[in-house]
mmCIF file of the C-alpha atoms, coordinates in Angstrom:
data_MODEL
# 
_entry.id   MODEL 
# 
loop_
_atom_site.group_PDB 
_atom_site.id 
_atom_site.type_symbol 
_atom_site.label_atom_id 
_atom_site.label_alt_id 
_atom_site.label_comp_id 
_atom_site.label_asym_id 
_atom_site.label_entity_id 
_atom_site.label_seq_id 
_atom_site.pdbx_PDB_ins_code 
_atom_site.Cartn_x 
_atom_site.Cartn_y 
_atom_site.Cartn_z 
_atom_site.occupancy 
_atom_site.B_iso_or_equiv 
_atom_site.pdbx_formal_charge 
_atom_site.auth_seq_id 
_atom_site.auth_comp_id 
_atom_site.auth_asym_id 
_atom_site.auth_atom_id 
_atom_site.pdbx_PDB_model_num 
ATOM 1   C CA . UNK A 1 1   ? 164.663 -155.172 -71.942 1.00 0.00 ? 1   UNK A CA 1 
ATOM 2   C CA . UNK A 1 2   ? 160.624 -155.505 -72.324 1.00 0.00 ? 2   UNK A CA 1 
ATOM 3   C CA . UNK A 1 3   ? 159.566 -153.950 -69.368 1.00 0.00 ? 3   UNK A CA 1 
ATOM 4   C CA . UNK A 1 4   ? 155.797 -155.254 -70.133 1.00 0.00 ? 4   UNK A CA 1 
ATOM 5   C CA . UNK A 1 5   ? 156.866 -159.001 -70.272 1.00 0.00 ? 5   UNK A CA 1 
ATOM 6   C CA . UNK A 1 6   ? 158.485 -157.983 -66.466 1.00 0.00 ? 6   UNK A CA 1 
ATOM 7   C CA . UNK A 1 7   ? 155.324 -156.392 -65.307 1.00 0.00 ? 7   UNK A CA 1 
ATOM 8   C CA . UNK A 1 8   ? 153.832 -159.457 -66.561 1.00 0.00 ? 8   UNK A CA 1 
ATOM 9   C CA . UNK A 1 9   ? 156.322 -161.641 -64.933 1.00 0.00 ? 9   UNK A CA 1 
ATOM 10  C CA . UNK A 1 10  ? 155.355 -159.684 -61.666 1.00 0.00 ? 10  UNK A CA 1 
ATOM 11  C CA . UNK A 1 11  ? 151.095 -159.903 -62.569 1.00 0.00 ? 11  UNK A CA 1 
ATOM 12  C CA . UNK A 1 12  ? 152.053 -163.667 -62.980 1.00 0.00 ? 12  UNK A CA 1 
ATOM 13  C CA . UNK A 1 13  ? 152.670 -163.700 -59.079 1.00 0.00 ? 13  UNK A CA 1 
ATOM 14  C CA . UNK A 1 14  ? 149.086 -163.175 -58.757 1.00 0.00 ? 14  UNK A CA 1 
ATOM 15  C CA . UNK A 1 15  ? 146.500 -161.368 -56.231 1.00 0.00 ? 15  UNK A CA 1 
ATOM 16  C CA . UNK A 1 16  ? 147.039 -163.687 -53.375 1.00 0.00 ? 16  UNK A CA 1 
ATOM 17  C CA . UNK A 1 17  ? 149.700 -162.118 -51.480 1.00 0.00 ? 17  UNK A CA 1 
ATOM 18  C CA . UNK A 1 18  ? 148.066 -158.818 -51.746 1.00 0.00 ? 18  UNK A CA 1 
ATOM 19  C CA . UNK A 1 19  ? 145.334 -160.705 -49.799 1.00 0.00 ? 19  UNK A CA 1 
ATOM 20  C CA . UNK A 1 20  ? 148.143 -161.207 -47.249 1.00 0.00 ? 20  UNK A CA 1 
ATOM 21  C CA . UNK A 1 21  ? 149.573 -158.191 -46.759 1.00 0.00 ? 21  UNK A CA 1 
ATOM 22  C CA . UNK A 1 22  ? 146.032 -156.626 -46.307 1.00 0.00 ? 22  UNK A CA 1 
ATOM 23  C CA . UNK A 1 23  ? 145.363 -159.362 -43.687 1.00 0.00 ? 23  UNK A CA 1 
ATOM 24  C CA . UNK A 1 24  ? 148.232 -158.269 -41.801 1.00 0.00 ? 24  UNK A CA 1 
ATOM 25  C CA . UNK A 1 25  ? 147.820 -154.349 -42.108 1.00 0.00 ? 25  UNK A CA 1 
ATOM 26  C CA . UNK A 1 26  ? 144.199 -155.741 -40.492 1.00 0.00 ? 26  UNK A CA 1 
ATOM 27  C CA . UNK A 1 27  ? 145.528 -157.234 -37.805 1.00 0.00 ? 27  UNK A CA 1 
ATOM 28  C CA . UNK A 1 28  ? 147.390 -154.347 -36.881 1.00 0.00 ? 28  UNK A CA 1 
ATOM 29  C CA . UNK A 1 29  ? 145.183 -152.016 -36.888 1.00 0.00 ? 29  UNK A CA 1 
ATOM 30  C CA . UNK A 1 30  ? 143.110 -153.992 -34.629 1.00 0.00 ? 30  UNK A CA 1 
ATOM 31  C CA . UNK A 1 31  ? 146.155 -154.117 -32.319 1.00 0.00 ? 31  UNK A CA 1 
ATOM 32  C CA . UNK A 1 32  ? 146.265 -150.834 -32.028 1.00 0.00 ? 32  UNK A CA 1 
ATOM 33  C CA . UNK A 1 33  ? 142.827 -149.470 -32.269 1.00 0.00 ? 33  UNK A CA 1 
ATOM 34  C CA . UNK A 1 34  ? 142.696 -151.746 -28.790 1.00 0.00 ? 34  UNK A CA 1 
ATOM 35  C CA . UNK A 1 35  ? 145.683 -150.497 -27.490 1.00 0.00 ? 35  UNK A CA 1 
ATOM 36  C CA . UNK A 1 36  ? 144.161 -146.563 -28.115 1.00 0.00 ? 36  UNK A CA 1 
ATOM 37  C CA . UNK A 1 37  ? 140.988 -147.334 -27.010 1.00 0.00 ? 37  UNK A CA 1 
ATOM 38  C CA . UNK A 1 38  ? 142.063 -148.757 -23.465 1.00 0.00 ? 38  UNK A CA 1 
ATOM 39  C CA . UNK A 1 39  ? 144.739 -145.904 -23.303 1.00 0.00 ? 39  UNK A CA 1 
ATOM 40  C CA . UNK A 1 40  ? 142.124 -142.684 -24.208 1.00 0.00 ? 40  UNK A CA 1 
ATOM 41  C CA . UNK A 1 41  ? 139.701 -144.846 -21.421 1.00 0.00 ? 41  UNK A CA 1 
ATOM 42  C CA . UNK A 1 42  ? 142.380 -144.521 -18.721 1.00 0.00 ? 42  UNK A CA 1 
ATOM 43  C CA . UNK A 1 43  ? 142.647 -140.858 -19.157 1.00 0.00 ? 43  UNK A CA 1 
ATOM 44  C CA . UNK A 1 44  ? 139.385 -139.600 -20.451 1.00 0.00 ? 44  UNK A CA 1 
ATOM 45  C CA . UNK A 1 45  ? 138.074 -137.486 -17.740 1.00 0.00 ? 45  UNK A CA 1 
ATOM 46  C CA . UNK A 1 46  ? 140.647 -137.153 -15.464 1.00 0.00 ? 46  UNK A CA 1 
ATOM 47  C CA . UNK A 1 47  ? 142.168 -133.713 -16.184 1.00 0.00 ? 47  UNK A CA 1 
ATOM 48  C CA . UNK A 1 48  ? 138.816 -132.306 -15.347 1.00 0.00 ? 48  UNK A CA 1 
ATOM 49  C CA . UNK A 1 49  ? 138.243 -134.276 -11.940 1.00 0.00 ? 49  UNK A CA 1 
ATOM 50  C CA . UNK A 1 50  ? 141.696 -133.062 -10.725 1.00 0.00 ? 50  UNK A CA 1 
ATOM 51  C CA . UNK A 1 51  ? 140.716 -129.596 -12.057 1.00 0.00 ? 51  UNK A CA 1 
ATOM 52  C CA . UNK A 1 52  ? 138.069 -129.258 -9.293  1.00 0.00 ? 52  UNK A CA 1 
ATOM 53  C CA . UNK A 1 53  ? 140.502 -131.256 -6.200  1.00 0.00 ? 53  UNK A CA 1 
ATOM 54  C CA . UNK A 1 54  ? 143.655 -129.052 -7.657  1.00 0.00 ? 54  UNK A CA 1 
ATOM 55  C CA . UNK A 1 55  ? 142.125 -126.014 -7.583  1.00 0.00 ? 55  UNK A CA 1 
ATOM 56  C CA . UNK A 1 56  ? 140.760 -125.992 -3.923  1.00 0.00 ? 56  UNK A CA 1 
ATOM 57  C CA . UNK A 1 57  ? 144.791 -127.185 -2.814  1.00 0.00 ? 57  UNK A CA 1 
ATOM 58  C CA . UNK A 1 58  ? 145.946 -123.407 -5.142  1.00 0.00 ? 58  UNK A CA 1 
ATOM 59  C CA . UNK A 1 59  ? 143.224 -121.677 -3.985  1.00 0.00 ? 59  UNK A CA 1 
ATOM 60  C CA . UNK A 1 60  ? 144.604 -122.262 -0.007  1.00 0.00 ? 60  UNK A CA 1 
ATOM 61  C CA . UNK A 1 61  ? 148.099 -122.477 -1.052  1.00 0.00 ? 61  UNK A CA 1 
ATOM 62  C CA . UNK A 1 62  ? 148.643 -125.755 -0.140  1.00 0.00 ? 62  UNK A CA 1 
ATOM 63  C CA . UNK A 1 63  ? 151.142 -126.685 -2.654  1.00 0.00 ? 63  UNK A CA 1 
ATOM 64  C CA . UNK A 1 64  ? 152.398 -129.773 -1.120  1.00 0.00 ? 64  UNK A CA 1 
ATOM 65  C CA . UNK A 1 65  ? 149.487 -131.449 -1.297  1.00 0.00 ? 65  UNK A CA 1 
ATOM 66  C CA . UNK A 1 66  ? 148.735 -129.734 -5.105  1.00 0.00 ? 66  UNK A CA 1 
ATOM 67  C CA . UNK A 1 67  ? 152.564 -131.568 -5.630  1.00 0.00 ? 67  UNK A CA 1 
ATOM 68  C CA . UNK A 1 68  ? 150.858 -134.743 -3.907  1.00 0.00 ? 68  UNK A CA 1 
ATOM 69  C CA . UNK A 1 69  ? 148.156 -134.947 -6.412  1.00 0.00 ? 69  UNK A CA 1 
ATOM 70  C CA . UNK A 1 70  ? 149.684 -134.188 -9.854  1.00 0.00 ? 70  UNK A CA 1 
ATOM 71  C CA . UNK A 1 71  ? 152.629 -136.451 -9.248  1.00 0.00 ? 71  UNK A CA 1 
ATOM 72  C CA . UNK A 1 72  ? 150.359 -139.329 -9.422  1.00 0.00 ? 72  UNK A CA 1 
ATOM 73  C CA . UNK A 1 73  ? 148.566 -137.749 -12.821 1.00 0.00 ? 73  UNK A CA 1 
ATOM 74  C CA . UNK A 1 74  ? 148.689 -139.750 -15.940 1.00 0.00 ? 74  UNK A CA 1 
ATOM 75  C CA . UNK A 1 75  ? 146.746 -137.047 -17.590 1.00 0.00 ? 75  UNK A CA 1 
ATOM 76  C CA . UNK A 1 76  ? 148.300 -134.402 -19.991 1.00 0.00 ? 76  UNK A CA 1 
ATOM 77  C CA . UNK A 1 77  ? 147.520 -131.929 -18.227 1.00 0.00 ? 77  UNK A CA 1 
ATOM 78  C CA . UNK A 1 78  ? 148.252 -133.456 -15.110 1.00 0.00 ? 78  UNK A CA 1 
ATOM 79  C CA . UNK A 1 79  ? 151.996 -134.104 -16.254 1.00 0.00 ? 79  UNK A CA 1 
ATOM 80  C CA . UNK A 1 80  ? 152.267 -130.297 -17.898 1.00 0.00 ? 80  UNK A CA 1 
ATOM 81  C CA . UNK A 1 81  ? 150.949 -128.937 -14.519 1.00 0.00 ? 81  UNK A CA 1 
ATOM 82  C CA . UNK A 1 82  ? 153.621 -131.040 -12.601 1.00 0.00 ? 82  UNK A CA 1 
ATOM 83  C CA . UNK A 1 83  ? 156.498 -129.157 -14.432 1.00 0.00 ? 83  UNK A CA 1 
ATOM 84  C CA . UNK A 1 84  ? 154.825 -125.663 -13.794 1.00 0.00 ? 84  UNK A CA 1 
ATOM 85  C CA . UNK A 1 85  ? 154.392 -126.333 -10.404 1.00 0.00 ? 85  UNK A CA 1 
ATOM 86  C CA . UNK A 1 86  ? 157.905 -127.441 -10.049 1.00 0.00 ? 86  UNK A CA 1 
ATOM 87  C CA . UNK A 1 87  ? 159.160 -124.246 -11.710 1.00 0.00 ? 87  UNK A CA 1 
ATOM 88  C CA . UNK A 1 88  ? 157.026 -122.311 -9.937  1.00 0.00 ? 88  UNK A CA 1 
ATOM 89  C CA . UNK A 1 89  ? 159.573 -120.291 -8.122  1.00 0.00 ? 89  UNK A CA 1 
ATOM 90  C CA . UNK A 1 90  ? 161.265 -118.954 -11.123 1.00 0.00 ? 90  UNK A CA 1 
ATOM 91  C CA . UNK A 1 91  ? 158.009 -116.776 -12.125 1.00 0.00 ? 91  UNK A CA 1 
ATOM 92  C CA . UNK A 1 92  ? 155.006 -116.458 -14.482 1.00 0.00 ? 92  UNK A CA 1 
ATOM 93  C CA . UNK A 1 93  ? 156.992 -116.573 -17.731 1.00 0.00 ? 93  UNK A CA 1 
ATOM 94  C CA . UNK A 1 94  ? 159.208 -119.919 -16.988 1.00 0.00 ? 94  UNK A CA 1 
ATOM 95  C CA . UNK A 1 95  ? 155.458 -121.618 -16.292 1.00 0.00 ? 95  UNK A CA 1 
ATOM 96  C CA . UNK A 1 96  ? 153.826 -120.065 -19.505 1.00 0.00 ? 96  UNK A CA 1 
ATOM 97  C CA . UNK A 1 97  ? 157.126 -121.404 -21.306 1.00 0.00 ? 97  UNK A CA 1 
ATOM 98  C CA . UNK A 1 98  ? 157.139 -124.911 -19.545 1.00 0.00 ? 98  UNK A CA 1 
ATOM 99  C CA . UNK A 1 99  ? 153.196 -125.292 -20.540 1.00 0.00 ? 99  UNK A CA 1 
ATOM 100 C CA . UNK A 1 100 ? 153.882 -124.127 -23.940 1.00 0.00 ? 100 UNK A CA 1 
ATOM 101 C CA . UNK A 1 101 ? 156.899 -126.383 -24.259 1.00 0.00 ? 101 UNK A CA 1 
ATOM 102 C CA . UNK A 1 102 ? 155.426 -129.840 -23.081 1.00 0.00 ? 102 UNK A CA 1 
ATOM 103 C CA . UNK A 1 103 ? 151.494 -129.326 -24.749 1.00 0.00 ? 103 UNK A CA 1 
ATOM 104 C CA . UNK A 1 104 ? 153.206 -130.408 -28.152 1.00 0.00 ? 104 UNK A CA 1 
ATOM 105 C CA . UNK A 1 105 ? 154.469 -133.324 -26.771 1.00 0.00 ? 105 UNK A CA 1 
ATOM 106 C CA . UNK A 1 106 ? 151.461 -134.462 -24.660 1.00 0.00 ? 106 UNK A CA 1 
ATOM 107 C CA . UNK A 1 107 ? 149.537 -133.585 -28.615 1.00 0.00 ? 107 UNK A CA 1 
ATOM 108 C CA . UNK A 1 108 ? 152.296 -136.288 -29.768 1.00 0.00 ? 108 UNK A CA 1 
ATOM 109 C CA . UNK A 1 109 ? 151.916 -139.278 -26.803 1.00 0.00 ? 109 UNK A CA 1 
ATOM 110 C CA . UNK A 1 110 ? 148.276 -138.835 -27.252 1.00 0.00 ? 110 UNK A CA 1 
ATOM 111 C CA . UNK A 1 111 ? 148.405 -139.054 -31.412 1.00 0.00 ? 111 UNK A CA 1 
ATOM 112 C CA . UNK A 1 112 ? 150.959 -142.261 -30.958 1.00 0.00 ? 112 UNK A CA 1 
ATOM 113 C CA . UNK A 1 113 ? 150.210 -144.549 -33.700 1.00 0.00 ? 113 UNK A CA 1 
ATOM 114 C CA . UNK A 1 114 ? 147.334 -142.860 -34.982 1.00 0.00 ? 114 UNK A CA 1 
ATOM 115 C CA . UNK A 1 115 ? 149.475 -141.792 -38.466 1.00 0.00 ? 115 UNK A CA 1 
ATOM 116 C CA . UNK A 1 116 ? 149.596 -145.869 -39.202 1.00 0.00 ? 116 UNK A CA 1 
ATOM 117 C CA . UNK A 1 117 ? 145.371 -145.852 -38.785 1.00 0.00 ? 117 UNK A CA 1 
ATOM 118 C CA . UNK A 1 118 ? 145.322 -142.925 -41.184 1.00 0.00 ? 118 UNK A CA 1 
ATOM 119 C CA . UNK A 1 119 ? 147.595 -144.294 -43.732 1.00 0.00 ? 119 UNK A CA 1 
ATOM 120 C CA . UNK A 1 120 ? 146.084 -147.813 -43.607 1.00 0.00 ? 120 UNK A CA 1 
ATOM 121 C CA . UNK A 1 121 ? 142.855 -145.988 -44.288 1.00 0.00 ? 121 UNK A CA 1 
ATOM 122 C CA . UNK A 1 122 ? 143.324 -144.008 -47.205 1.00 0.00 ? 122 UNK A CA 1 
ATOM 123 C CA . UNK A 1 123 ? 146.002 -146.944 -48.679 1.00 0.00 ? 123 UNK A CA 1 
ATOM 124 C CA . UNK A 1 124 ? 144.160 -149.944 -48.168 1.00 0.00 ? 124 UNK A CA 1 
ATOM 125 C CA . UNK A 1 125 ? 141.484 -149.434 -51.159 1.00 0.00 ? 125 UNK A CA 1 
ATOM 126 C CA . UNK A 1 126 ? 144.339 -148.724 -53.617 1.00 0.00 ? 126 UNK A CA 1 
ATOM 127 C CA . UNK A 1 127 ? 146.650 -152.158 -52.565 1.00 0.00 ? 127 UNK A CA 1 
ATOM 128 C CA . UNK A 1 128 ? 143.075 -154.113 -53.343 1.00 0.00 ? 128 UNK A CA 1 
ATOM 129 C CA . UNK A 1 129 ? 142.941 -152.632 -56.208 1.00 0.00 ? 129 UNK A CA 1 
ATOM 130 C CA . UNK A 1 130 ? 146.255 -153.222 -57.332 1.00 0.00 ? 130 UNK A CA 1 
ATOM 131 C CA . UNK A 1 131 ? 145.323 -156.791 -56.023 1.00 0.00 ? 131 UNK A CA 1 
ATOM 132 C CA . UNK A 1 132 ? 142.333 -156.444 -58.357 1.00 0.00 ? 132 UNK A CA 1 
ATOM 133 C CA . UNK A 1 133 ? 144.116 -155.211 -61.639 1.00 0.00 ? 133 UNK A CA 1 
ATOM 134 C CA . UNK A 1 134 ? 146.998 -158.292 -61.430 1.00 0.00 ? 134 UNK A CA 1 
ATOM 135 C CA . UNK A 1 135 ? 144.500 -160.454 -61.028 1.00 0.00 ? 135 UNK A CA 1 
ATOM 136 C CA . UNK A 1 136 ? 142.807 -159.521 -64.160 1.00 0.00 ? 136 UNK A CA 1 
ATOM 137 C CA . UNK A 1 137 ? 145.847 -159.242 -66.014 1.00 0.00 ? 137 UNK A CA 1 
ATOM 138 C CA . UNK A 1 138 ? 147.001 -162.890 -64.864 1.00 0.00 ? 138 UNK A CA 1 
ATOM 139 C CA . UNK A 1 139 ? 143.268 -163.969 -66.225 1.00 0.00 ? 139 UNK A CA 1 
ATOM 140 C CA . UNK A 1 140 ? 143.665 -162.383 -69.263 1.00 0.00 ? 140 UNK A CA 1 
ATOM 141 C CA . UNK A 1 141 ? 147.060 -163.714 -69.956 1.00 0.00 ? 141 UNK A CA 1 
ATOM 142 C CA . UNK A 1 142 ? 146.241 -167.438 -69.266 1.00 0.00 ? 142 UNK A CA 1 
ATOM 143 C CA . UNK A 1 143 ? 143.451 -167.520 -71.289 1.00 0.00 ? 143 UNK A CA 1 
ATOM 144 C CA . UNK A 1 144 ? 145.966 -165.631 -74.042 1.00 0.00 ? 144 UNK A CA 1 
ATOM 145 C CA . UNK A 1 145 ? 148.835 -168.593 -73.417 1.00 0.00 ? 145 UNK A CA 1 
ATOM 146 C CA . UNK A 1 146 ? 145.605 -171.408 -73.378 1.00 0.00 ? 146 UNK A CA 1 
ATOM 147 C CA . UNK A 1 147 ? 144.144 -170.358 -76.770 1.00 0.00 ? 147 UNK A CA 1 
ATOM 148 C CA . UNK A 1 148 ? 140.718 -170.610 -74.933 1.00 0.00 ? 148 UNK A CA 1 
ATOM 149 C CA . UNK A 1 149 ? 139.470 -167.554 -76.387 1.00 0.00 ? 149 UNK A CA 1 
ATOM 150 C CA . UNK A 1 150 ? 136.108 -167.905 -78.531 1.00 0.00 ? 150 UNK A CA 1 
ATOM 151 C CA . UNK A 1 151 ? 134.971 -170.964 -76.672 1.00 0.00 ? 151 UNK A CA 1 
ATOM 152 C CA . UNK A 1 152 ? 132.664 -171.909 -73.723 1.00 0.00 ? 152 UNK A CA 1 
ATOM 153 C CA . UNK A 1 153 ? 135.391 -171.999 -71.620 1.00 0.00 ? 153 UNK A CA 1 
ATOM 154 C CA . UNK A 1 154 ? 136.220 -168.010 -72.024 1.00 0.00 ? 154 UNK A CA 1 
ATOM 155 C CA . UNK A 1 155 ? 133.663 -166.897 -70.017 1.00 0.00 ? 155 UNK A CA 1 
ATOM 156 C CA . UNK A 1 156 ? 133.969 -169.420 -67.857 1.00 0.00 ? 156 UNK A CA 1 
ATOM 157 C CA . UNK A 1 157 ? 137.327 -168.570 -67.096 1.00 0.00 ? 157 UNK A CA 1 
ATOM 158 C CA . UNK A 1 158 ? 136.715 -164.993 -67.481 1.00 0.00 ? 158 UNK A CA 1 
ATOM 159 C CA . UNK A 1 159 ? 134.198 -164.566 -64.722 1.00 0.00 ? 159 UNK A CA 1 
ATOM 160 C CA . UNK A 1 160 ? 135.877 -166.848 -62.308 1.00 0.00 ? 160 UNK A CA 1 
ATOM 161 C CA . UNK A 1 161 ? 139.544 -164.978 -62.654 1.00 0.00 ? 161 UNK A CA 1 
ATOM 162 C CA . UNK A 1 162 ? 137.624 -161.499 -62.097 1.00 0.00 ? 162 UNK A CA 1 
ATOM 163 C CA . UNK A 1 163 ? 135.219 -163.029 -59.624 1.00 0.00 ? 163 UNK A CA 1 
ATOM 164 C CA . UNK A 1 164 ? 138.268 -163.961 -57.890 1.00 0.00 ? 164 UNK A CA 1 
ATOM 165 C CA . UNK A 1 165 ? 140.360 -160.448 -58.209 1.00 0.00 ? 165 UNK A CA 1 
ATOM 166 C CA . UNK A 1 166 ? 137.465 -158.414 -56.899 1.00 0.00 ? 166 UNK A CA 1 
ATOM 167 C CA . UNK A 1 167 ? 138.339 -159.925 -53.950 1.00 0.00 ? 167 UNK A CA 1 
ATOM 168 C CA . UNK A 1 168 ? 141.029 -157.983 -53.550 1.00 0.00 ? 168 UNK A CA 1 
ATOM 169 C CA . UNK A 1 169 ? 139.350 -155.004 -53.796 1.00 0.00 ? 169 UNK A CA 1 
ATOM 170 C CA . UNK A 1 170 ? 136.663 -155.670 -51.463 1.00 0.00 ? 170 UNK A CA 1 
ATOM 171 C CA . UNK A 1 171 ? 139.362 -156.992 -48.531 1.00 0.00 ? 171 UNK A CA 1 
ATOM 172 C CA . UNK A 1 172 ? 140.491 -153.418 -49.123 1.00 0.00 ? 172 UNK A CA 1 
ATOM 173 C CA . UNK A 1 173 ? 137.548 -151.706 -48.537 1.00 0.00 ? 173 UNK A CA 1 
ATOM 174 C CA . UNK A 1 174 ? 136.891 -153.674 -45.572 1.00 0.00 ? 174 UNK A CA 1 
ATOM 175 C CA . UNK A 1 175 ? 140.521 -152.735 -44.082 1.00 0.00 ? 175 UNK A CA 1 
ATOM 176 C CA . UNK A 1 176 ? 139.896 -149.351 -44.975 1.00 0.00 ? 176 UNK A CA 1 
ATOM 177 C CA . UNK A 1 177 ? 136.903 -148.773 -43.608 1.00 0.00 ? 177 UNK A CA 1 
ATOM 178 C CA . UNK A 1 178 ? 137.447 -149.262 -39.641 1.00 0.00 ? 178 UNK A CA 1 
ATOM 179 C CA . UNK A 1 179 ? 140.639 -147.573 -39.901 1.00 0.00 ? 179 UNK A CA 1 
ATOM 180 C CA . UNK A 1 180 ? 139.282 -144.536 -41.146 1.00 0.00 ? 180 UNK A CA 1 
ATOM 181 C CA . UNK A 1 181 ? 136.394 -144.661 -38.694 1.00 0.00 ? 181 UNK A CA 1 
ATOM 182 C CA . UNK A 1 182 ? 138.512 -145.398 -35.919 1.00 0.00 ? 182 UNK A CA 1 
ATOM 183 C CA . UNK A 1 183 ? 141.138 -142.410 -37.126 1.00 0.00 ? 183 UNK A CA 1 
ATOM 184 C CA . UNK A 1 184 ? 138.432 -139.917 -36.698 1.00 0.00 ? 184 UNK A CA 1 
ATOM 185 C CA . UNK A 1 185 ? 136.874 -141.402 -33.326 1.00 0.00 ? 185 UNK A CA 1 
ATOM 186 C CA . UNK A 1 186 ? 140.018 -140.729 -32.022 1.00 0.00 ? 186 UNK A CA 1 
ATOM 187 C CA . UNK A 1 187 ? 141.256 -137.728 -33.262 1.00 0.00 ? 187 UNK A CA 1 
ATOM 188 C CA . UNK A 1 188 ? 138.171 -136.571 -31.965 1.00 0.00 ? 188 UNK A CA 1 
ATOM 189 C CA . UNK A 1 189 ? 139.296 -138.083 -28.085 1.00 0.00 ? 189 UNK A CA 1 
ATOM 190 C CA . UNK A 1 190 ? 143.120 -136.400 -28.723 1.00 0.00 ? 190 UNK A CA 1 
ATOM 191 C CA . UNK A 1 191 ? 141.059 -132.956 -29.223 1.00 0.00 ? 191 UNK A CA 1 
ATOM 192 C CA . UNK A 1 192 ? 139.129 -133.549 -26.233 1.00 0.00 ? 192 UNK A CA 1 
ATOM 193 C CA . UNK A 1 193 ? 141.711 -134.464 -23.706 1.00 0.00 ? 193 UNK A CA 1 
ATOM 194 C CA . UNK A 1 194 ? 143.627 -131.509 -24.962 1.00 0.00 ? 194 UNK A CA 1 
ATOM 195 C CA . UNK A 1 195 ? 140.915 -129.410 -24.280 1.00 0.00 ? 195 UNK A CA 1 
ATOM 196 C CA . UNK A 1 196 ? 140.673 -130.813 -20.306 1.00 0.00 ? 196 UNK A CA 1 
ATOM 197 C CA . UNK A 1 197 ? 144.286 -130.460 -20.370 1.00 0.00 ? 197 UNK A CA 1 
ATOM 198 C CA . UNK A 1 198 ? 144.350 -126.720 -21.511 1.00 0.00 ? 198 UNK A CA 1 
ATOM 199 C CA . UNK A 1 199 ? 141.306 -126.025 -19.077 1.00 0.00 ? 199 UNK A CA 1 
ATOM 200 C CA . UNK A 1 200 ? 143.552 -127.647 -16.173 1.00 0.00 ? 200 UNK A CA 1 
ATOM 201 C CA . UNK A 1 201 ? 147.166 -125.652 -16.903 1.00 0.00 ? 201 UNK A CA 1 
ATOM 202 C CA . UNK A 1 202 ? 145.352 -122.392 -17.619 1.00 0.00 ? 202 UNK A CA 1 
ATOM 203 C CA . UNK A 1 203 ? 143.708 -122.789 -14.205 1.00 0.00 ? 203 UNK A CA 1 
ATOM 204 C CA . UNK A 1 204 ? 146.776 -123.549 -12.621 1.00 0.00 ? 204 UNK A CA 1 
ATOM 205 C CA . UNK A 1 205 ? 148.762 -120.787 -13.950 1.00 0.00 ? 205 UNK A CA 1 
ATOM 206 C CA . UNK A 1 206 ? 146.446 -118.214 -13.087 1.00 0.00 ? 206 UNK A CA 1 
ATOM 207 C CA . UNK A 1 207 ? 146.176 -119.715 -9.246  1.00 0.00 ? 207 UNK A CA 1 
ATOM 208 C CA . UNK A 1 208 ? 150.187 -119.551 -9.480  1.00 0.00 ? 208 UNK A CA 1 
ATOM 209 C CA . UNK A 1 209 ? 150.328 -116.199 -11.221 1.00 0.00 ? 209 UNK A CA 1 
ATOM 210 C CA . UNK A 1 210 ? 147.932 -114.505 -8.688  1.00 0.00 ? 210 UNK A CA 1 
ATOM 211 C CA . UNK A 1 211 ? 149.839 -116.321 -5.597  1.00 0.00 ? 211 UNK A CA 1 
ATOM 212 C CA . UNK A 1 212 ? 153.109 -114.980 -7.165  1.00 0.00 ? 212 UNK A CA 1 
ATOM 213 C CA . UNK A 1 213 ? 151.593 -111.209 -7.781  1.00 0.00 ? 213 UNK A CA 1 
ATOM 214 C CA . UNK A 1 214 ? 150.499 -111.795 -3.654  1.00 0.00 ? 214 UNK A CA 1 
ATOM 215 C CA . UNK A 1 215 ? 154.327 -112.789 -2.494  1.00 0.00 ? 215 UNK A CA 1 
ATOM 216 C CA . UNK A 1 216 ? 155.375 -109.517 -4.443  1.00 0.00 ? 216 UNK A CA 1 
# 
């Protein structure tokens, strides 16, 4: 078996569906850049707002109302604060376990389909270029099977079949390039909410602690 006459075979398919495929890893990554953005709007922000309302409800022990207001949190730390408060009453070390416990999964809601952004980004370059290279090796090998070579028509043919596979390459850049941008933007938004969501559970289980450490 020739296995260069069946890469060939495959070249012979041509560049175009690699043009495809990078059109539809685009439109996905649109979809959910979108879908990230409106989600990391919804919560951005709210952690710390029910840091200051939260802690005035621990500070006079009103924990029904404290219940009140971080059943209705969409916030990670609004959710992780829930479950301490609901454990409350079996001490200091079930709370530090419950926040320790749900942070990595709050990390993992907020990073949901963030991987696909990352791997479109540093992958999309390298399918245009594969785009790129069959292109150039379907050029070459028509003008092989026409018997064009020496005559006006080589460079002719030459240009145009590269002019065309560069295409390819560029498509990929462009897909690459938002991803990427967007990957960091957000990464940057996951590290941030975590950061209002630490600031929120730490308050609240020092408010719980010290109101435990009082019943005792």
């Amino acid at each position: 078996m020739n296995l260069t006459e069946k890469f060939l075979q495959l070249a012979a398919v041509g560049s175009e569906w690699i043009l495809w495929l990078l059109i539809v890893l685009s439109l996905i990554s649109v979809g959910v850049m979108f879908e990230r953005w409106i989600f990391y709007r919804n919560l951005r922000g709210k952690d710390t707002a029910l840091l200051r309302t939260l802690h005035e409800s621990l500070v006079e022990r009103d924990h029904a109302k404290a219940d009140r207001l971080l059943k209705v949190s969409t916030a990670p730390g609004g959710r992780i604060a829930a479950a301490m408060l609901d454990n409350r009453s079996r001490g200091v070390k079930a709370m530090t376990a419950i926040q320790a416990a749900l942070r990595p999964a709050e990390k993992l809601r907020l990073e949901r389909n963030l991987a696909y952004l990352g791997t479109v980004g540093a992958n999309a370059p390298f399918i245009g270029l594969l785009g790129t290279v069959l292109g150039i090796i379907t050029t070459f090998r028509q003008l092989e099977q026409g018997g064009t070579m020496g005559t006006a028509e080589y460079s002719k043919a030459v240009m145009g079949g590269i002019y065309e596979a560069l295409v390819a390459t560029a498509v990929g850049l462009l897909v690459a390039i938002p991803a990427v941008i967007a990957y960091n933007y957000f990464q940057r938004l996951v590290k941030l909410l975590l950061g209002e969501a630490d600031g929120l559970t730490n308050m609240v289980q020092a408010l719980l602690t010290d109101d435990t450490d009082r019943r005792d």
